[in-house]
PABANU-55457 format. One record per residue: x, y, z of N, C-alpha, C, CB in turn. Coordinates in steps of 0.05 Angstrom, whole numbers, plus 5000, padded with zeros to 4 digits. Glycine has a CB too. Example, Ala and Ser with C-alpha at 12.3 -4.5 7.8 and 13.67 -1.06 7.14 Angstrom:
2
 n_xx n_yy n_zz ca_xx ca_yy ca_zz c_xx c_yy c_zz cb_xx cb_yy cb_zz
 5264 4886 5156  5246  4910  5156 5264 4934 5156  5226  4911  5181
 5257 4955 5142  5273  4979  5143 5258 5001 5157  5282  4988  5114
END
This chain:
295
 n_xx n_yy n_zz ca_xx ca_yy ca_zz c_xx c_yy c_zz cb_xx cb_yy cb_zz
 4743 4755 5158  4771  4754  5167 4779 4781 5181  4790  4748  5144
 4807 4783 5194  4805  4805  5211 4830 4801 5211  4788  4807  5237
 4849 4821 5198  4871  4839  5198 4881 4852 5207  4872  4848  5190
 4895 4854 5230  4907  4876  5258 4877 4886 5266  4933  4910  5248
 4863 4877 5271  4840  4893  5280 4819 4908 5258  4853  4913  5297
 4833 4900 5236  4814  4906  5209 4794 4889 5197  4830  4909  5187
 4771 4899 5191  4750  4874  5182 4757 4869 5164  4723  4875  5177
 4758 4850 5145  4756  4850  5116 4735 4829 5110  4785  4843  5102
 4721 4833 5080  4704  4809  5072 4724 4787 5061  4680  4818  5049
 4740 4801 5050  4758  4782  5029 4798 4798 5036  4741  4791  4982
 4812 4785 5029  4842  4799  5032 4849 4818 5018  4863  4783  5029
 4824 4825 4987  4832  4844  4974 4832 4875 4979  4822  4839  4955
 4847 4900 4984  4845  4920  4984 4858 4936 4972  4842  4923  4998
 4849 4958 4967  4857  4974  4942 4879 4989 4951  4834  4994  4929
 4910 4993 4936  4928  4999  4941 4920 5035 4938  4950  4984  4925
 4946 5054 4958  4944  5082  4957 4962 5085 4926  4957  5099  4987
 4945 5108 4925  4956  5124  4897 4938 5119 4870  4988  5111  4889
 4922 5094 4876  4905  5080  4854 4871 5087 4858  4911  5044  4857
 4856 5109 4848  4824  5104  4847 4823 5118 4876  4810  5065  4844
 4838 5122 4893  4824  5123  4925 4827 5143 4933  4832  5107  4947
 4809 5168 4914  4802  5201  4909 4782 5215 4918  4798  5208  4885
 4763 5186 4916  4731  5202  4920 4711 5188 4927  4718  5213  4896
 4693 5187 4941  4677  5175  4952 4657 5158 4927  4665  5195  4970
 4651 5169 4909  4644  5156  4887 4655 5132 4878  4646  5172  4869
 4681 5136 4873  4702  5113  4868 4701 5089 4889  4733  5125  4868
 4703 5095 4911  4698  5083  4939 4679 5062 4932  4686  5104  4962
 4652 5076 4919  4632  5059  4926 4633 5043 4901  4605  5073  4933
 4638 5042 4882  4643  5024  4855 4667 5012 4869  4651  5041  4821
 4679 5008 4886  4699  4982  4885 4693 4970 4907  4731  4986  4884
 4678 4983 4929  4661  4961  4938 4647 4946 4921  4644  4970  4953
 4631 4957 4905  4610  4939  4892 4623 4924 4870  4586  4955  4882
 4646 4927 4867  4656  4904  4852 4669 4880 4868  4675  4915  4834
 4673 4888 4893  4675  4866  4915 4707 4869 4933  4672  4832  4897
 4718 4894 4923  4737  4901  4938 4733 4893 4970  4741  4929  4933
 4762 4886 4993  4745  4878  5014 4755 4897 5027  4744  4851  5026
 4774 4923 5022  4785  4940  5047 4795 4968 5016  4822  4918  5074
 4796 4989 5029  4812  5028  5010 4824 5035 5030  4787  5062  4999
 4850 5034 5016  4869  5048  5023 4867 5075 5002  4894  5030  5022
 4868 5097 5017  4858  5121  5000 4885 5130 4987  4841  5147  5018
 4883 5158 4975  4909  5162  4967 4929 5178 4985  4908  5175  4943
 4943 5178 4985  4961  5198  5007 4961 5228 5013  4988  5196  4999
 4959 5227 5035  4944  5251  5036 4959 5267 5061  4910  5246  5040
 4963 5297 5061  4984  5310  5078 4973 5330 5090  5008  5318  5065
 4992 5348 5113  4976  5367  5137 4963 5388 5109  5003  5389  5169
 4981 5401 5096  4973  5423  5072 4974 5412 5043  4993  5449  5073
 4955 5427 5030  4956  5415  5000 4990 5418 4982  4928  5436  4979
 4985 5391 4968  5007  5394  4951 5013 5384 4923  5024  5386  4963
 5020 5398 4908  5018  5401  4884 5020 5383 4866  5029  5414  4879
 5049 5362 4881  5064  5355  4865 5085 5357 4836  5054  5347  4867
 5090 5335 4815  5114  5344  4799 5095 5353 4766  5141  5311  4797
 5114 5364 4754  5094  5372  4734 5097 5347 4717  5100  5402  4718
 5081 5345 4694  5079  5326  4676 5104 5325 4657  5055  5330  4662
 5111 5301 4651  5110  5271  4642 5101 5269 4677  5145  5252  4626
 5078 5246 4687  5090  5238  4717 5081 5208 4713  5074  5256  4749
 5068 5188 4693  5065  5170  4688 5081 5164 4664  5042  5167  4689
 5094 5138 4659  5092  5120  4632 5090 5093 4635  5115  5122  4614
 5083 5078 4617  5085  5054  4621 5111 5041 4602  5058  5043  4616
 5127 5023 4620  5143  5008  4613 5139 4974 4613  5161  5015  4628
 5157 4956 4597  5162  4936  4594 5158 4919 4628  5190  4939  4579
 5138 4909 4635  5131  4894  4658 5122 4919 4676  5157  4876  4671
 5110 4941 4682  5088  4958  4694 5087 4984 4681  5092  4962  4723
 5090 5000 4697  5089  5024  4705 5116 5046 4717  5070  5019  4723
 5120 5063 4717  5142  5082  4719 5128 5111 4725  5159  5080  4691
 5119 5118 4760  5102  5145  4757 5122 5167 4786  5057  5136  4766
 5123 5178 4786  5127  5199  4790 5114 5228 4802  5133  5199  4773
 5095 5221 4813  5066  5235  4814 5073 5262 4837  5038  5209  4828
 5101 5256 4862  5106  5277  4875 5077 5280 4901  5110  5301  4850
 5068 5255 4897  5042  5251  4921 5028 5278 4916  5052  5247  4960
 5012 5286 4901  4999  5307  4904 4965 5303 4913  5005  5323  4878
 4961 5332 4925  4934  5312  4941 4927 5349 4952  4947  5275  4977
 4894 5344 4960  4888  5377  4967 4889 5380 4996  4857  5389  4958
 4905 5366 5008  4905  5371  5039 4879 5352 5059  4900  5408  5043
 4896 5352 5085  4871  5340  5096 4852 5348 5100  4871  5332  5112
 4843 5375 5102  4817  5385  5107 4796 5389 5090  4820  5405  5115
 4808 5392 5057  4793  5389  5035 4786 5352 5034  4813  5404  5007
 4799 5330 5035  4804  5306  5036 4782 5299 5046  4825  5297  5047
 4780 5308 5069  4764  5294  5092 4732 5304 5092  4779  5303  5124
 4726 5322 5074  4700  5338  5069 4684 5313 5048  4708  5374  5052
 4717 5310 5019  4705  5283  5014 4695 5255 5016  4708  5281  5008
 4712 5252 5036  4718  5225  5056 4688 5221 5071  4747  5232  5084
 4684 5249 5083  4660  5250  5103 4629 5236 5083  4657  5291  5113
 4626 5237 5058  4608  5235  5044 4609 5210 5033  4607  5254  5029
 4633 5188 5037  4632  5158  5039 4612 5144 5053  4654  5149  5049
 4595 5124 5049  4580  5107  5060 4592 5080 5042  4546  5116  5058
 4602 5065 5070  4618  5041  5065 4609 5024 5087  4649  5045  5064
 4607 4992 5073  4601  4975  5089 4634 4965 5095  4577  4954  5076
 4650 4968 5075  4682  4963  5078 4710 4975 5100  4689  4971  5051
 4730 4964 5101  4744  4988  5119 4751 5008 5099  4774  4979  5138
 4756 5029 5107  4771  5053  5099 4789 5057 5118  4756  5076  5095
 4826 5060 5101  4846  5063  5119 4857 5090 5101  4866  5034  5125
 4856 5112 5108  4868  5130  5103 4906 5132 5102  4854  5143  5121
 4916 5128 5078  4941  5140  5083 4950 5175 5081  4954  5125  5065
 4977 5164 5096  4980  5196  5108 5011 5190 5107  4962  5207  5146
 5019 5224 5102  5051  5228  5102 5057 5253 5113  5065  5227  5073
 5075 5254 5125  5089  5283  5135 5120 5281 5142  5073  5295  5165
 5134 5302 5138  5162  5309  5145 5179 5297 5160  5163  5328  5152
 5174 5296 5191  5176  5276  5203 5155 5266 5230  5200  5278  5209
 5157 5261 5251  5148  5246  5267 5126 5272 5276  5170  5231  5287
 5129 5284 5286  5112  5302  5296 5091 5315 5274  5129  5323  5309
 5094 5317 5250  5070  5323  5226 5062 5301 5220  5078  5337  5199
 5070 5265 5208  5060  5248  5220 5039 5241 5244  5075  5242  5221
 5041 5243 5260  5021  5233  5286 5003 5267 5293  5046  5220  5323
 5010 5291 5272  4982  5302  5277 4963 5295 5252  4982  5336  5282
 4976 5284 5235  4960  5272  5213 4941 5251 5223  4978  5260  5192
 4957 5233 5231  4943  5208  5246 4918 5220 5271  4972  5188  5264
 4926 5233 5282  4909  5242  5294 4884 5258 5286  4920  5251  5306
 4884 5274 5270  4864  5288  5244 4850 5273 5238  4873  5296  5218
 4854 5244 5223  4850  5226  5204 4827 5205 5217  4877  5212  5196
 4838 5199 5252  4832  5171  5263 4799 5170 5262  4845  5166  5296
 4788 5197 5272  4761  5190  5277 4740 5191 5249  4751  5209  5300
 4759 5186 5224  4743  5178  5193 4753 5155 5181  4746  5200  5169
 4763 5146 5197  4771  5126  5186 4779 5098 5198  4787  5135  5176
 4782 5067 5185  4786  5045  5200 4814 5039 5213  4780  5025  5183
 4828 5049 5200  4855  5043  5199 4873 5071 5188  4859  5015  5180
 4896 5075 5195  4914  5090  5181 4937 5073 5174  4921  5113  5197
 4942 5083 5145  4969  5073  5129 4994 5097 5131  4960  5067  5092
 5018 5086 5146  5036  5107  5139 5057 5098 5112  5054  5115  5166
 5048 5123 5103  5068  5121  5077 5095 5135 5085  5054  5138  5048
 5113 5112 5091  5143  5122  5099 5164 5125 5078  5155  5103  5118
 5153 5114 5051  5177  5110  5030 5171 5115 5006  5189  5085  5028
 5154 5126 4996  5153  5139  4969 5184 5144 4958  5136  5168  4971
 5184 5132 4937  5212  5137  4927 5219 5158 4914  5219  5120  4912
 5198 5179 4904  5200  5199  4888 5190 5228 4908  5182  5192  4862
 5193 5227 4934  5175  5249  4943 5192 5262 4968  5143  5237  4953
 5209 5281 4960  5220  5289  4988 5234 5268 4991  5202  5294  5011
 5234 5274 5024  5251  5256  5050 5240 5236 5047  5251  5263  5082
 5214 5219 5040  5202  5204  5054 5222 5174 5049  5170  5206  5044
 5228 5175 5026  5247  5145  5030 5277 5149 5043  5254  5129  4996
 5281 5175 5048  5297  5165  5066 5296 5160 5093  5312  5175  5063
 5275 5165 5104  5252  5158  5125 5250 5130 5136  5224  5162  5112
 5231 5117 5103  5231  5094  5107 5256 5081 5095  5208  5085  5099
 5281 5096 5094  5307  5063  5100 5325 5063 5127  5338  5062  5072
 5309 5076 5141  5326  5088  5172 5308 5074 5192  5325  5129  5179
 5327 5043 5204  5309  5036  5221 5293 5051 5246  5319  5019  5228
 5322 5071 5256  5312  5091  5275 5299 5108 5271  5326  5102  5285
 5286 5114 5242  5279  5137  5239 5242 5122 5237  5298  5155  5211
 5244 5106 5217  5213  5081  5226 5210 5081 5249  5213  5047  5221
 5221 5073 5275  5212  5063  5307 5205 5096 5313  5243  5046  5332
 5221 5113 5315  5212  5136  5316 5180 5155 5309  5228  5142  5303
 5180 5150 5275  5155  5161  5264 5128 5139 5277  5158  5162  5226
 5130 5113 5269  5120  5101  5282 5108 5113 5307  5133  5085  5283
 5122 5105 5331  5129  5112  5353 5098 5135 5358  5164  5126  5350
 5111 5152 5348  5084  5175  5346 5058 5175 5337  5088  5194  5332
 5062 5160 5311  5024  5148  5297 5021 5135 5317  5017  5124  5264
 5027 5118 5334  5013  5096  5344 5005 5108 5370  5030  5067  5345
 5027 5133 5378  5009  5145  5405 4987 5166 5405  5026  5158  5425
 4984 5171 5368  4960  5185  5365 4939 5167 5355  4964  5207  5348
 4940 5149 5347  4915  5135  5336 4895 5134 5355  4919  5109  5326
 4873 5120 5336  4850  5111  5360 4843 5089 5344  4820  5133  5368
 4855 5092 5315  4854  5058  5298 4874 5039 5290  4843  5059  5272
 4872 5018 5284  4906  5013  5274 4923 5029 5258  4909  4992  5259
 4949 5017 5263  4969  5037  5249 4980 5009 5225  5000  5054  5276
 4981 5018 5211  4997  5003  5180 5015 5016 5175  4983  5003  5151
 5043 5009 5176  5065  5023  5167 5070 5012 5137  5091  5019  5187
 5080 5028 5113  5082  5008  5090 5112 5015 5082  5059  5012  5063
 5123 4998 5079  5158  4990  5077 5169 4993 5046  5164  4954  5087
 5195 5002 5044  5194  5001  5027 5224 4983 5007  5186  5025  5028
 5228 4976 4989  5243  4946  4978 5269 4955 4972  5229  4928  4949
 5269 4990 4973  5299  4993  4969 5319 4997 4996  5302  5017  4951
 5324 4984 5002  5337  4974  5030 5357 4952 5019  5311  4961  5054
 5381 4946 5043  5388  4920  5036 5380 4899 5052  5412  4918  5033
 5360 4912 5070  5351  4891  5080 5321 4895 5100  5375  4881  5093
 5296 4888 5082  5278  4901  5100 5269 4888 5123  5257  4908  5086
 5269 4870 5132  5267  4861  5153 5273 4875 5180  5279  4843  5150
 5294 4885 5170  5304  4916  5191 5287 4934 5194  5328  4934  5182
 5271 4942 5179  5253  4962  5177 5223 4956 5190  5252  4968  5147
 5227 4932 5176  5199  4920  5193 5205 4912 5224  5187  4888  5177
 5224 4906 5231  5224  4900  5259 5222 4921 5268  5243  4888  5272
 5232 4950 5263  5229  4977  5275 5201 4987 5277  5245  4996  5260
 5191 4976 5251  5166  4982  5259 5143 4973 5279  5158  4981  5241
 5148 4949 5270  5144  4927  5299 5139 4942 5330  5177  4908  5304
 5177 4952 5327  5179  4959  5358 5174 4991 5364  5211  4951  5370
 5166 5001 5333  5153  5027  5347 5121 5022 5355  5154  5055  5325
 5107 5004 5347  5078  5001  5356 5066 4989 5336  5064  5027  5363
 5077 4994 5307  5049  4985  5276 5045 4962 5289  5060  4980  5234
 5009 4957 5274  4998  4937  5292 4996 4918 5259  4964  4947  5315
 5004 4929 5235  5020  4911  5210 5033 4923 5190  5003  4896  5195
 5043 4917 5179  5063  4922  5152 5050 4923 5123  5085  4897  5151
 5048 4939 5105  5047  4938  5082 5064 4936 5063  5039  4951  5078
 5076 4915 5048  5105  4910  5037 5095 4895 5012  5129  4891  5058
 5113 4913 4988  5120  4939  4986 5108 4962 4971  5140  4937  4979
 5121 4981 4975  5128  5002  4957 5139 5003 4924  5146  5013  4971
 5141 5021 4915  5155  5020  4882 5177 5019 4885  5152  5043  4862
 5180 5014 4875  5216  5001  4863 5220 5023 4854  5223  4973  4838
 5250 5034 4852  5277  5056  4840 5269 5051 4812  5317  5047  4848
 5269 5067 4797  5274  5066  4764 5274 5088 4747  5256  5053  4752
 5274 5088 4718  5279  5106  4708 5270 5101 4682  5302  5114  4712
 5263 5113 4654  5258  5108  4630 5262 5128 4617  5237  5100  4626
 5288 5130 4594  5298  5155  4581 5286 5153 4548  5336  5157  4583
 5277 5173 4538  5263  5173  4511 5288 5181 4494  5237  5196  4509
 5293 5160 4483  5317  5159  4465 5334 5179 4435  5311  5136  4458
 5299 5188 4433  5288  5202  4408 5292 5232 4417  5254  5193  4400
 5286 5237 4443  5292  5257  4457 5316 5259 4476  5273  5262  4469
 5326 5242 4480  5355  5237  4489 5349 5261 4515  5386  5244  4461
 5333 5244 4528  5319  5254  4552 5303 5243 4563  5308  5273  4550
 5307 5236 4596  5289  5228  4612 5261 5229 4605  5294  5239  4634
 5250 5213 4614  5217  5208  4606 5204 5229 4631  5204  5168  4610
 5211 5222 4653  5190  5234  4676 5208 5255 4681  5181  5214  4705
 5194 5285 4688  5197  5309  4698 5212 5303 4730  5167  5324  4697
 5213 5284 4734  5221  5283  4766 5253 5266 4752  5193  5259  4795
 5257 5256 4728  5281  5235  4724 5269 5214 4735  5311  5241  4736
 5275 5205 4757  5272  5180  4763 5236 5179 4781  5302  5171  4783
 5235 5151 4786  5205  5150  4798 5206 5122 4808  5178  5155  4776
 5183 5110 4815  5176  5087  4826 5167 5069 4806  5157  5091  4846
 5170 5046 4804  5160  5020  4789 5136 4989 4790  5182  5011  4788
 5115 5000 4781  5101  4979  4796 5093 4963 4778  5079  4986  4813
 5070 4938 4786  5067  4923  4761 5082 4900 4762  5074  4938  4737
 5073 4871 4750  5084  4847  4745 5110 4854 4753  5081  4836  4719
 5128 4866 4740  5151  4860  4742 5175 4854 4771  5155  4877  4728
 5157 4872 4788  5162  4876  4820 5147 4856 4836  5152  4904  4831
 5133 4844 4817  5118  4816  4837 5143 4798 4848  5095  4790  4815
 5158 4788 4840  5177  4773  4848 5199 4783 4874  5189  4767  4823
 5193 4814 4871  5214  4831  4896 5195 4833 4918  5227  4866  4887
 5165 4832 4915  5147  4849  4932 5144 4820 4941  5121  4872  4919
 5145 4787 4928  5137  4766  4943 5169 4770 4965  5131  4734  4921
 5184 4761 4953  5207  4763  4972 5205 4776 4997  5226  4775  4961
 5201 4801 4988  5202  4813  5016 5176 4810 5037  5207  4843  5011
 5162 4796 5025  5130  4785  5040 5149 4759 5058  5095  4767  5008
 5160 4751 5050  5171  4716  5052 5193 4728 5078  5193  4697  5014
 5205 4748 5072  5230  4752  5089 5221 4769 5116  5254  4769  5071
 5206 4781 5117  5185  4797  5138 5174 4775 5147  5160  4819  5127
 5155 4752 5138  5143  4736  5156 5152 4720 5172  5129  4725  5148
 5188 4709 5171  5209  4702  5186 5223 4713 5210  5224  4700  5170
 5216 4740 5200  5225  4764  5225 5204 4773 5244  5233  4793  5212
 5179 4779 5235  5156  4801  5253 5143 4778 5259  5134  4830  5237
 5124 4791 5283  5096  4779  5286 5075 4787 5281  5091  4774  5304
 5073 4810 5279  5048  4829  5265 5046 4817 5236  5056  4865  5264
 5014 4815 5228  5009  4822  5194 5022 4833 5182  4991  4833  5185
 5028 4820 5156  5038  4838  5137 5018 4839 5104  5071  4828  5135
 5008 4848 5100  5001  4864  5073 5014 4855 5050  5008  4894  5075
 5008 4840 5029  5037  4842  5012 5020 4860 4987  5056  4804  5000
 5036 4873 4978  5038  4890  4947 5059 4881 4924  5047  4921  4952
 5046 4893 4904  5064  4887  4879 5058 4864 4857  5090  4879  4889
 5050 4878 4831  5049  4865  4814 5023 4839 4814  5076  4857  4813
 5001 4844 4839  4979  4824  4832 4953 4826 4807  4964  4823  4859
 4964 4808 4795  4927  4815  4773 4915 4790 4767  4929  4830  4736
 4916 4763 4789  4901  4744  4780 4895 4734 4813  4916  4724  4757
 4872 4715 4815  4867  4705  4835 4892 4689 4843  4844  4692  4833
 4921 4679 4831  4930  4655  4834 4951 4676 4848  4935  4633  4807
 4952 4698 4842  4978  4720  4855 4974 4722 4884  4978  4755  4842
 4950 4726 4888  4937  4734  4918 4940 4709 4933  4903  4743  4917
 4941 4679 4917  4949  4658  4938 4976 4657 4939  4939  4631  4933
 4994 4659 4924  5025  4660  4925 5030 4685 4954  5040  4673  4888
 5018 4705 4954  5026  4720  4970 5022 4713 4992  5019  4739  4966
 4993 4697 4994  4986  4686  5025 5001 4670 5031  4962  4673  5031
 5006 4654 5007  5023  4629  5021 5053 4636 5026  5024  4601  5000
 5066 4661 5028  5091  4673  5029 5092 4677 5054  5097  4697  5012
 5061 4687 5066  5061  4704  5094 5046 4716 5093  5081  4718  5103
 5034 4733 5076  5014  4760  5074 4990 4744 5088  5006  4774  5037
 4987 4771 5098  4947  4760  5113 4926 4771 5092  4934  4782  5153
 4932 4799 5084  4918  4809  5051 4938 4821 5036  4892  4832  5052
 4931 4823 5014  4939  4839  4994 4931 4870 4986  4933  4826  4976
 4939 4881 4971  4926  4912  4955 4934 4912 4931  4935  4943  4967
 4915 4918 4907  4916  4916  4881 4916 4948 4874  4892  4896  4868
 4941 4950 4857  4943  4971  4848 4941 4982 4814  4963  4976  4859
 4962 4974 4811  4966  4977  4771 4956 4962 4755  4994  4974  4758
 4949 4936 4764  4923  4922  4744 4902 4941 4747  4911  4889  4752
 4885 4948 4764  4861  4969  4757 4867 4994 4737  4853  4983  4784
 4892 4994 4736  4893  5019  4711 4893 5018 4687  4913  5033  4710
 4900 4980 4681  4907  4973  4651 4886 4954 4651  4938  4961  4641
 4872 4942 4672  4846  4923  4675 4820 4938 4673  4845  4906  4703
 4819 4963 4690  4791  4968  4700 4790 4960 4720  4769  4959  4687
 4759 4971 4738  4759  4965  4766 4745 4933 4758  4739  4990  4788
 4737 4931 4742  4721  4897  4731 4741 4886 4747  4721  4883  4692
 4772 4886 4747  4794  4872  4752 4791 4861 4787  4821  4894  4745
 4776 4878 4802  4772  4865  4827 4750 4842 4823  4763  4886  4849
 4732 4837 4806  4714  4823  4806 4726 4788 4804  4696  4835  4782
 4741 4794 4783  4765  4771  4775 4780 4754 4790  4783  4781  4764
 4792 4776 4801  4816  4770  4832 4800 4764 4843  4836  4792  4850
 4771 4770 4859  4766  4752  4872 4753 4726 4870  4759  4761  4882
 4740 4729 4849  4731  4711  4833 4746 4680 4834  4731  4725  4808
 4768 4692 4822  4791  4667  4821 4800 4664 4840  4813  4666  4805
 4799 4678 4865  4814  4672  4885 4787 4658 4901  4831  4699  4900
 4759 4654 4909  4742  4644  4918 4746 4614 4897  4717  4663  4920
 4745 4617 4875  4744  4592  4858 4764 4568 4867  4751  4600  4827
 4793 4580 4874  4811  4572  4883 4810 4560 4906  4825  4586  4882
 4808 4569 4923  4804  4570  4956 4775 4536 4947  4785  4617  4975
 4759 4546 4945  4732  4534  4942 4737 4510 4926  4712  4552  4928
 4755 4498 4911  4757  4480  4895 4777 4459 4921  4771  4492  4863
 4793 4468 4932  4812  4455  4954 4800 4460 4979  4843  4468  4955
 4780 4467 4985  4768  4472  5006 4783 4479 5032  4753  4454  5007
 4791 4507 5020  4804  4521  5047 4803 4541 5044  4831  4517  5055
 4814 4556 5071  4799  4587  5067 4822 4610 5069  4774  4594  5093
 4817 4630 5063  4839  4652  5074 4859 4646 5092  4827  4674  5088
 4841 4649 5109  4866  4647  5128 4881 4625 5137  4860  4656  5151
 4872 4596 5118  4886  4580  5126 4916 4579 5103  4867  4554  5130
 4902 4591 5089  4936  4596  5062 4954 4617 5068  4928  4607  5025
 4946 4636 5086  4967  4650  5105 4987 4646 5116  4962  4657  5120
 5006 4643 5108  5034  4627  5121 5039 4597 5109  5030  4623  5156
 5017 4591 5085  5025  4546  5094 5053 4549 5088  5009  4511  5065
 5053 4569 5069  5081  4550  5059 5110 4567 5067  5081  4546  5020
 5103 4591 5079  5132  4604  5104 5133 4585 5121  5128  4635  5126
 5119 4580 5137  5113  4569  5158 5118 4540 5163  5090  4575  5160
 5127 4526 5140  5147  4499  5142 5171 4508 5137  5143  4474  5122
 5184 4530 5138  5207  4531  5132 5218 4545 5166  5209  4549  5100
END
């Protein structure tokens, strides 16, 4: 199958922020049958990020806070360089605004299949307010796409009142697809300590519980754009990855089940998702849209 210009074996690929550190890791989720890495986010200079608490787990996922920390692109890419992959590798990347963006993209293009822009981290800087500014998406956009030499993935994010706006901007700055979504706004206060849990206060939310926001906004993007869209959020069974196709998504990215599953957890998803497909005899790409697509 083939994704804005992306190979994939299967629709599964590994969400940023999750496992996508090291070339080692890389190659264990290929071989568990991952079909595309999205690495972790990664910026012009190293950065530190927030100090600890920056993970907990809550009632339906996760609650992290992590402040994107990462050793820069030049340390990144030394490890990157030492990948041997039969899979894509799409490097995500973040910067300030448009002009540190597209020299990232530009750094990045010739190691990689694809670039992911991470426009909306909810916990990091400017970046979500980035990604809730349609002008400010067509803009950053705008720039990745006149530096690339691979596709551009913009990934959107659900606190908006309305993303569809965001995605059309992206659209019309050049992304050749959409990754939707991002973590959800949240918070978790330790009662006992009558104090916030995470060092940052608030953070992003992933995990089951955002499956139902992250389908939505798969469903409400595929009504608006024409480009692919990606859906995220809350997948950990083969039967999630068809709900998403059948919303609109062309693939998916699995994130926070690998943390409470193991990487075994790709074996599964696809597992059940070939079992699935194979029992009704149809294929990827024909469950892409069935069921947006009468409406």
């Amino acid at each position: 199958m083939n994704v804005a210009g992306i190979p994939l074996k299967n629709p599964l690929i590994l969400c940023s922020g999750v496992l996508g550190i090291s070339s080692a890791l890389f190659a264990r989720l290929e071989k568990a049958g991952m079909g595309g890495i999205v690495t972790k986010s990664i910026s012009l200079r190293p950065t530190e990020g927030y100090p600890p608490p920056t993970v907990v787990p809550v009632a339906g996922g996760v609650l992290n806070a992590m402040g994107l920390p990462n050793p820069g692109v030049d340390a990144f890419l030394e490890e990157v360089g030492e990948a041997s992959l039969s899979i894509p590798l799409i490097i995500s990347v973040f910067g300030t605004d448009a002009k540190e963006v597209a020299a990232m993209v530009d750094r990045v293009s010739p190691y990689c299949d694809a670039v992911e822009l991470n426009l909306s981290c909810p916990h990091a800087g400017g970046l979500l307010a980035i990604g809730q500014n349609p002008c400010l998406v067509r803009s950053v956009v705008a720039s990745a796409a006149r530096a690339a030499t691979v596709p551009v993935v913009a990934k959107l994010t659900p606190n908006v009142t309305d993303i569809t706006e965001i995605g059309k901007a992206a659209e019309e700055g050049g992304a050749d697809a959409v990754s939707a979504i991002n973590t959800v706004r949240g918070m978790a206060i330790d009662i006992h300590q009558a104090y916030p849990v995470l060092s940052n206060v608030s953070g992003g939310l992933s995990g089951p519980a955002v499956k139902p926001i992250g389908m939505k906004c798969v469903w409400d993007l595929a009504g608006a754009i024409e480009i692919p869209i990606i859906g995220i959020g809350g997948i950990s069974s083969g039967g999630d990855v068809v709900e998403y196709l059948m919303a609109g998504a062309s693939a998916v990215e699995l994130g926070t089940c690998l943390g409470s599953g193991g990487i075994e957890q790709v074996t599964a998803i696809r597992d059940g998702l070939d079992a699935w497909c194979s029992a009704r005899h149809t294929t990827y790409e024909a469950l892409s849209r069935s069921v947006r697509d009468k409406f």
